[in-house]
VMD Tcl script that draws the C-alpha trace (Angstrom):
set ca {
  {-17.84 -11.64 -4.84}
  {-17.91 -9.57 -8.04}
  {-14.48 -10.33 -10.07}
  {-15.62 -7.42 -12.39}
  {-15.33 -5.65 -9.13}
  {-11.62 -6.53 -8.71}
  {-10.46 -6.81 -12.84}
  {-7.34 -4.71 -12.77}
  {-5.46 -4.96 -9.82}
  {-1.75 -5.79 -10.66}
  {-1.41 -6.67 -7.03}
  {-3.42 -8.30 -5.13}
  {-3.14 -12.31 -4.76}
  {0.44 -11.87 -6.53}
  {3.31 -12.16 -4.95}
  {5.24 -8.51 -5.19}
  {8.53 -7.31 -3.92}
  {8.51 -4.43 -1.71}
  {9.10 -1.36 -3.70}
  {12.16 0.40 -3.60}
  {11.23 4.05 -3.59}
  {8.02 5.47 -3.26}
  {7.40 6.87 -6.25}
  {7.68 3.24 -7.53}
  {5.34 2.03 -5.46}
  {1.70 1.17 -7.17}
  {-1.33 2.24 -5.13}
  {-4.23 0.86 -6.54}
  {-7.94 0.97 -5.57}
  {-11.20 -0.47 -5.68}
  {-14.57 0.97 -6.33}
  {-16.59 1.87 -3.07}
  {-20.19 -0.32 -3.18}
  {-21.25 1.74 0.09}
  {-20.74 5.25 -1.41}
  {-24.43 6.48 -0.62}
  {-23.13 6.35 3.11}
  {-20.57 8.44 5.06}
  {-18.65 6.13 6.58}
  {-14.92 6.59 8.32}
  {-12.01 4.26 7.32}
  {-8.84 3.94 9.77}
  {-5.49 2.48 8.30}
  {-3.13 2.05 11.18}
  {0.92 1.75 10.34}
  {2.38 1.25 13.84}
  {5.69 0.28 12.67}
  {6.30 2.62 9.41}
  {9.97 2.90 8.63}
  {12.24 5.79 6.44}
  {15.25 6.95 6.38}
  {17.03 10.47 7.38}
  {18.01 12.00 4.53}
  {21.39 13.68 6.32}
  {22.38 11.28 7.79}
  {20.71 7.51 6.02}
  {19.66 6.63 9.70}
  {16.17 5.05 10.26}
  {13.42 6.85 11.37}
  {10.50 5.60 12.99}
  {6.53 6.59 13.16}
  {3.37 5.64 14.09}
  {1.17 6.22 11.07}
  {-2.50 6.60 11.36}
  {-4.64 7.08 8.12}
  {-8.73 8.13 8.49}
  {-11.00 8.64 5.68}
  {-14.35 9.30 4.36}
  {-14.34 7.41 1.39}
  {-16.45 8.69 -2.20}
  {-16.55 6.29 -4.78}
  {-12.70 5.12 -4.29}
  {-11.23 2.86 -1.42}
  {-8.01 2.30 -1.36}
  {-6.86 -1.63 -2.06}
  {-4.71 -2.37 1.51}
  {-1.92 -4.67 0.36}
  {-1.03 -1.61 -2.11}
  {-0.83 0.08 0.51}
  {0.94 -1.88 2.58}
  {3.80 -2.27 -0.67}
  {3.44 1.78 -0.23}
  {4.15 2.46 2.91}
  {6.87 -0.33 3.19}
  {8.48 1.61 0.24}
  {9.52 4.12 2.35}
  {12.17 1.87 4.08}
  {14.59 3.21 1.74}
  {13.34 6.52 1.06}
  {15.37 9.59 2.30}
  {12.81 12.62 3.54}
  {12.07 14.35 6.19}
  {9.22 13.06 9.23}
  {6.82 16.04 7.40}
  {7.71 14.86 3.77}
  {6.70 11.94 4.39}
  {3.69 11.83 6.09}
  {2.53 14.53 3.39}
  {3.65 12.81 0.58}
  {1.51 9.45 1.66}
  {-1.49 11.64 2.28}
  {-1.37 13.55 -0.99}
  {-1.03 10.01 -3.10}
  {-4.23 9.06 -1.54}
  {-6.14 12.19 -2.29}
  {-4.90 12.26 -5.30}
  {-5.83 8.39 -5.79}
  {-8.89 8.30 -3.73}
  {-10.68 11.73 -4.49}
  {-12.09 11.47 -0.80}
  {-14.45 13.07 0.90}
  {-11.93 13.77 3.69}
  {-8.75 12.41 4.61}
  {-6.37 13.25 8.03}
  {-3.09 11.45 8.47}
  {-1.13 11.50 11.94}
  {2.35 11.07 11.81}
  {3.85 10.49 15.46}
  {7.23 10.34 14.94}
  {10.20 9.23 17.34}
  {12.33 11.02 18.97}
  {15.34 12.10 16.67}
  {17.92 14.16 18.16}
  {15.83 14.24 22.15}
  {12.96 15.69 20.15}
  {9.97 13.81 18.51}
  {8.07 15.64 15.67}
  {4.32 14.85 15.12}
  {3.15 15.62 11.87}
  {-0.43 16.30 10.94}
  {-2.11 16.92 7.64}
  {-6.47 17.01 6.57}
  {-7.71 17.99 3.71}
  {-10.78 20.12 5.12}
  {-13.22 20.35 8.40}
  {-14.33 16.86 9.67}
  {-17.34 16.10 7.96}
  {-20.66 16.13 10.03}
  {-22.44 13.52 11.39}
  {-19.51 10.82 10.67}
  {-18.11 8.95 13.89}
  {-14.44 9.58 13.60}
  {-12.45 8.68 16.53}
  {-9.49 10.31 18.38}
  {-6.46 8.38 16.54}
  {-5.45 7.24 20.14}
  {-1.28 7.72 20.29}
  {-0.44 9.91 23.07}
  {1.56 12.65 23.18}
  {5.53 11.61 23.44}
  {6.52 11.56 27.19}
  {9.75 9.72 26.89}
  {10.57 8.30 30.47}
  {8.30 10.48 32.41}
}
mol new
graphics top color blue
foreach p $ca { graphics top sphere $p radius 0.5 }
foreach p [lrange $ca 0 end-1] q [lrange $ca 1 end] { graphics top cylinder $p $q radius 0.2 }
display resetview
């Protein structure tokens, strides 16, 4: 292990309370040793939590996170901290899932990023929120992010 590698991070092997806002929250990263190589990265967030900003109820999604990394990765208990942040954040389903994937551009400087935000039902009607910064890159194995469409009951 290279400690030079990991000099910096406020977080990791501390113990940190969960951030209470977003904006609060500190993503950190890590530099990418593999970054001659086009590789996908999958962060999966199947119980990511917010709140409704109308009415303070919780709101519920299935977050899924894929990424061609450059020279940045992103360090996973930040965020973790980040994405629990959001617990008791007010926004809307496609606030959110934006929000979460512009912080990581704007951290990560990727070579391409797509976030899926399958959302529950509020109100009998669940909202699925998508967001990529450009084509899929070529010649990178990138699975289908695997939630199925909503089908309630049926």
């Amino acid at each position: 292990m290279e400690p030079s590698k990991y000099a910096g991070l406020q977080q990791l092997g501390q113990k940190v309370d969960l951030p209470q806002s977003p904006e609060e929250a500190v993503l950190e990263r890590v530099a990418n040793s593999q970054s001659d190589v086009d590789y996908n990265v999958r962060f999966t967030a199947p119980e990511f939590t917010s709140l409704c900003p109308m009415t303070g109820q919780p709101d519920f999604a299935h977050i899924v996170i894929d990424f061609v990394p450059d020279h940045w990765l992103v360090e996973s208990k930040s965020l973790k901290l980040f994405l629990g942040s959001f617990r008791n954040h007010g926004a809307f389903h496609e606030d959110c899932t934006v929000m979460i994937a512009r912080r990581l551009v704007d951290l990560l400087k990727p070579r391409w990023l797509r976030i899926g935000g399958y959302w529950y039902p509020r109100g009998g009607i669940p909202i699925d929120v998508f967001y990529q910064t450009g084509p899929q890159p070529e010649g990178v194995w990138i699975p289908d992010q695997g939630v199925p469409p909503y089908r309630g009951r049926g």
